[in-house]
Structures are given as C-alpha cells and as structure tokens.
C-alpha positions as CSV (number, residue, x, y, z in Angstrom):
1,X,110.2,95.7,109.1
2,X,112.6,93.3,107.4
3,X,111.7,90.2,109.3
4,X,108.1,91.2,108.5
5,X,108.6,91.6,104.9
6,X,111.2,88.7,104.6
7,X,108.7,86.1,106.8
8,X,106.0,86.6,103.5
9,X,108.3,85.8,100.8
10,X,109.9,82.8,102.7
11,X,106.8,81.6,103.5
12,X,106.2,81.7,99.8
13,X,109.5,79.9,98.8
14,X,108.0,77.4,101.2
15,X,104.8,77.1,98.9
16,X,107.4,77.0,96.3
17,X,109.2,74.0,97.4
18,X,106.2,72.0,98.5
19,X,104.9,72.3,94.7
20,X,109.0,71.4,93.3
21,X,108.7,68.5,95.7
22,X,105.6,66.6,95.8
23,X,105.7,65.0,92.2
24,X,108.8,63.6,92.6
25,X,107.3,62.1,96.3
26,X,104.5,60.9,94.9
27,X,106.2,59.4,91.6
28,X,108.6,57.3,93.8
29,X,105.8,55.8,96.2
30,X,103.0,55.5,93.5
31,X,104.8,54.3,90.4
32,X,108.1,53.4,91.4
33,X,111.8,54.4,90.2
34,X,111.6,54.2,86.2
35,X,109.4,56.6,86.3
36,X,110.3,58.7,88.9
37,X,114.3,58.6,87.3
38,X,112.8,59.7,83.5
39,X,111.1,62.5,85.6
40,X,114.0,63.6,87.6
41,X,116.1,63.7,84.6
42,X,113.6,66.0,82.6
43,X,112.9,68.0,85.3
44,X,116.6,68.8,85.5
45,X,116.8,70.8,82.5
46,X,113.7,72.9,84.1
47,X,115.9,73.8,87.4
48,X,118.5,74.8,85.3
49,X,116.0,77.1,83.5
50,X,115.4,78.5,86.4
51,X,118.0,79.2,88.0
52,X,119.0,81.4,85.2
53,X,116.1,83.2,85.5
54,X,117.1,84.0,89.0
55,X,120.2,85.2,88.5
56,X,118.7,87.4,85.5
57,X,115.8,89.0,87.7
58,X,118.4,89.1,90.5
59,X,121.0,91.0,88.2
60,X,118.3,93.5,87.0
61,X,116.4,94.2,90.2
62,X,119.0,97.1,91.5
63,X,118.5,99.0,88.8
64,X,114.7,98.1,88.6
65,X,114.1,99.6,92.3
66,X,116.5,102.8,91.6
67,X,114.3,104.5,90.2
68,X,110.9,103.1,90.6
69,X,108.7,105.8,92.4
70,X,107.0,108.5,89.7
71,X,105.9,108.5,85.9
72,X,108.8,105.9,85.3
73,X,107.4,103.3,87.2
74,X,105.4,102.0,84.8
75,X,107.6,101.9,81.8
76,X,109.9,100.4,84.3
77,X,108.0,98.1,85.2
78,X,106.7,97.2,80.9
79,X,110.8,96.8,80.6
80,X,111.1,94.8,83.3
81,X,108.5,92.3,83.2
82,X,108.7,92.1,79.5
83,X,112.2,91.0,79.7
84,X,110.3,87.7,81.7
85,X,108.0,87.3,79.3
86,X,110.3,87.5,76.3
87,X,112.0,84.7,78.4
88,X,109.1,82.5,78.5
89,X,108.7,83.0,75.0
90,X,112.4,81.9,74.3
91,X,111.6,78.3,76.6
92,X,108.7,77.4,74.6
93,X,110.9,77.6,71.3
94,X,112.9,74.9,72.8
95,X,109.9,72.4,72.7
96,X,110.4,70.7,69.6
97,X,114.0,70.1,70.4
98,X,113.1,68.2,74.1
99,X,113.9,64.7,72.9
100,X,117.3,65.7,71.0
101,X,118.0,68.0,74.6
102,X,117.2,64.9,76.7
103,X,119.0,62.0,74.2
104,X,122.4,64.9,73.6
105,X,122.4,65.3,77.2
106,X,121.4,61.6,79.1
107,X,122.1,59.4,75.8
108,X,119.4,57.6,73.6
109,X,118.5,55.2,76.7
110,X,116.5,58.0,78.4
111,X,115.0,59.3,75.2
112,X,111.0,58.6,76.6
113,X,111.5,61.7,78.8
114,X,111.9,64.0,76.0
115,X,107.6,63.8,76.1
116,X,108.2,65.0,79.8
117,X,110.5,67.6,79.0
118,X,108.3,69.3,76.3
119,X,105.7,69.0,78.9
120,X,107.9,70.5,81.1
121,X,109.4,73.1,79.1
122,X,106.0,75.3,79.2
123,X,106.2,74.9,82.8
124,X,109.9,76.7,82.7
125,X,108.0,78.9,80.5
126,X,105.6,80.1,83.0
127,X,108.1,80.4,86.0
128,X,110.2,82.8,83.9
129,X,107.9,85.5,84.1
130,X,106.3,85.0,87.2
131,X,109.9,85.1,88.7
132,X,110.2,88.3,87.4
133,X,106.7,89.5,88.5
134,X,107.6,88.4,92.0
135,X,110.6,91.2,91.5
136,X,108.7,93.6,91.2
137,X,106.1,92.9,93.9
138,X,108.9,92.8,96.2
139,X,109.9,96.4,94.3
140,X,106.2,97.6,95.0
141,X,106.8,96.5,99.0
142,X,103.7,93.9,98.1
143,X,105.4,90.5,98.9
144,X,102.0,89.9,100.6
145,X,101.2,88.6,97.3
146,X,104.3,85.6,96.9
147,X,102.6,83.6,99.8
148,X,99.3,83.6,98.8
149,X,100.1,82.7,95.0
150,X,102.8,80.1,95.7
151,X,100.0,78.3,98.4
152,X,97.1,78.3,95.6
153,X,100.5,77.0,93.3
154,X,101.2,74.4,95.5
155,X,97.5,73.6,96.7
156,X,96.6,72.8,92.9
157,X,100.0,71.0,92.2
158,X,99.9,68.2,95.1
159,X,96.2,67.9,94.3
160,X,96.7,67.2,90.5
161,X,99.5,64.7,91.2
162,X,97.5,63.0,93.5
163,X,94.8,62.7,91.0
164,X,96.3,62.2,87.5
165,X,99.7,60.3,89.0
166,X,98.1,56.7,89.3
167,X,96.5,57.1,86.0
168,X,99.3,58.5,83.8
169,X,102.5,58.4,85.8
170,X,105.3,60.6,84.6
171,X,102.8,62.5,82.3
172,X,100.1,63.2,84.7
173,X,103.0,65.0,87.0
174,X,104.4,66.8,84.3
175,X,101.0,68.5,83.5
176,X,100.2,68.6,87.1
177,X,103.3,71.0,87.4
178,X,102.2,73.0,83.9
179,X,98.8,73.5,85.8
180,X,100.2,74.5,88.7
181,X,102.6,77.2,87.1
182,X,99.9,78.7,85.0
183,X,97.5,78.9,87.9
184,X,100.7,81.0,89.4
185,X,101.4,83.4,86.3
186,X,97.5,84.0,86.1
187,X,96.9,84.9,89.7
188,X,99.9,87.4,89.2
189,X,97.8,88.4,85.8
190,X,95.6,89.4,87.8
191,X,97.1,90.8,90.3
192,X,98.9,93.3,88.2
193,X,95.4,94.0,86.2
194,X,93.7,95.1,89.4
195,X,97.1,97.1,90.7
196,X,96.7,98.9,87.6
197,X,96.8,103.1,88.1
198,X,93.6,104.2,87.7
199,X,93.2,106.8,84.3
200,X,92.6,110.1,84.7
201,X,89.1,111.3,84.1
202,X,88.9,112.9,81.0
C-alpha cells in the first residue's frame, strides 16, 4: 500500500522537477549564460520560498491528519489550506520590493533580474498554496491527484519556454513558470470544488 501510494506522489515530484528544470535548460542553450545567470539568481529567492513552505505544510500536517475523519474535516481542512493561501498572499506583497531583494542581496550589478523576480514572485505565490493543497490530498489518501496536476504543470511549462524563450529570453521563462504554476493551483481549484461534500437536501 505504501509503495503504491508513495509511487503517485514521486511520480509527481518528477513532473515537479521536469517543470523546475527545463527553463534553466533551455535558457542556457537558446540564449546563452547572461541570461540564464540573471535567471538563476532570481529564481533563487523562489526556491528559498519554497522550501519554507515545505517545512510549514510539513510542520502542520501531523496535526492536520489527527483528526481529519468527521464534521471537523472540513474546518480542518478551511484552517489548513487557508494558512497556504494567506501565504501566497504574503509573497505577492514582496513584489514591489524584487529589485531592492535582488540589488541587497546580488549587489546593483544584477539589478535587471529584479523584473524576473517580480515575475517570479507570483509564481512563489502560487506554489504556496498548492503545496499545501497537495497536504491534504495526501491527508484524503487522493495522491492520485499530484501526478496528474504536476504532468499538465510541466506539459504547459516546457511548452511555453519553448515558445516564448527565443522571443523574450529571461522574461518569456519567467512567465512560462507563472503559467505553469497557475495552471497547477487551478486544476487543484478544481479539484477541491468537485470533492466538495454534497449538501443535504433540504
């Protein structure tokens, strides 16, 4: 049972790697290394975004599953997943400040990536809830779900880079990678809409 539960969700951190990969692939052989270094050092801040959001949804995810079956489920679940979204919401805050991030950080030389990183930044903001989403999927025993969702992710992120990266560079990866993640948090949206419980009849 675990190797058939645990063989879904790595097949979806597969997916997931394929789309954290590609743009900086396809940067380095299509545009070259400027590029591809103002990129990397943009795209920096968003792993680091991330893997706080792990360890949050990690931390929390004991006590989500404790208690999940009956009425509290679903408040559980409104806590839970809000705590993502109130995430996201923090991330996109930061977008004005990208260039002082990226010039306090990497010095004034790399200052051009602070366009990438406010690109970026809703990107971060996306992940953040759908790595809390994935949570509770995994809670709900429906990690069926991650692969498909990380494949359409990653299906949609190669394509776009392949498309936009010999026209706009840098940019077109960046919002290749916003596409992607938003095609990921509204497959989950509608995921969870359909897994809804249905009302009673009145």
């Amino acid at each position: 049972m675990l190797w058939h539960r645990g063989r879904k969700v790595g097949v979806g951190t597969v997916f997931g790697s394929i789309t954290a990969r590609a743009d900086m692939l396809l940067l380095g052989g299509l545009v070259g290394p400027a590029a591809t270094g103002l990129y990397a050092a943009s795209y920096r801040f968003v792993n680091g975004l991330d893997a706080v959001t792990i360890a949050v949804a990690t931390g929390l995810y004991p006590r989500l599953v404790r208690n999940l079956a009956g009425p509290s489920g679903i408040p559980r679940f409104a806590t839970f997943v809000g705590v993502g979204f109130c995430g996201s919401a923090a991330v996109l805050c930061l977008v004005p400040f990208a260039e002082s991030m990226v010039t306090l950080v990497y010095g004034p030389e790399f200052a051009a990536a602070g366009e990438l990183l406010s690109v970026l930044l809703i990107a971060g903001a996306a992940q953040v809830s759908v790595a809390f989403i994935h949570k509770w999927w995994i809670a709900n025993v429906r990690e069926g779900l991650v692969p498909r969702a990380q494949g359409l992710s990653a299906a949609v992120n190669v394509t776009l880079n392949v498309l936009w990266i010999p026209s706009f560079g840098a940019l077109g990866a960046a919002w290749a990678t916003v596409v992607s993640q938003l095609t990921l948090l509204a497959f989950h949206g509608v995921a969870l809409w359909l897994a809804r419980p249905a009302r009673a009849p009145a």
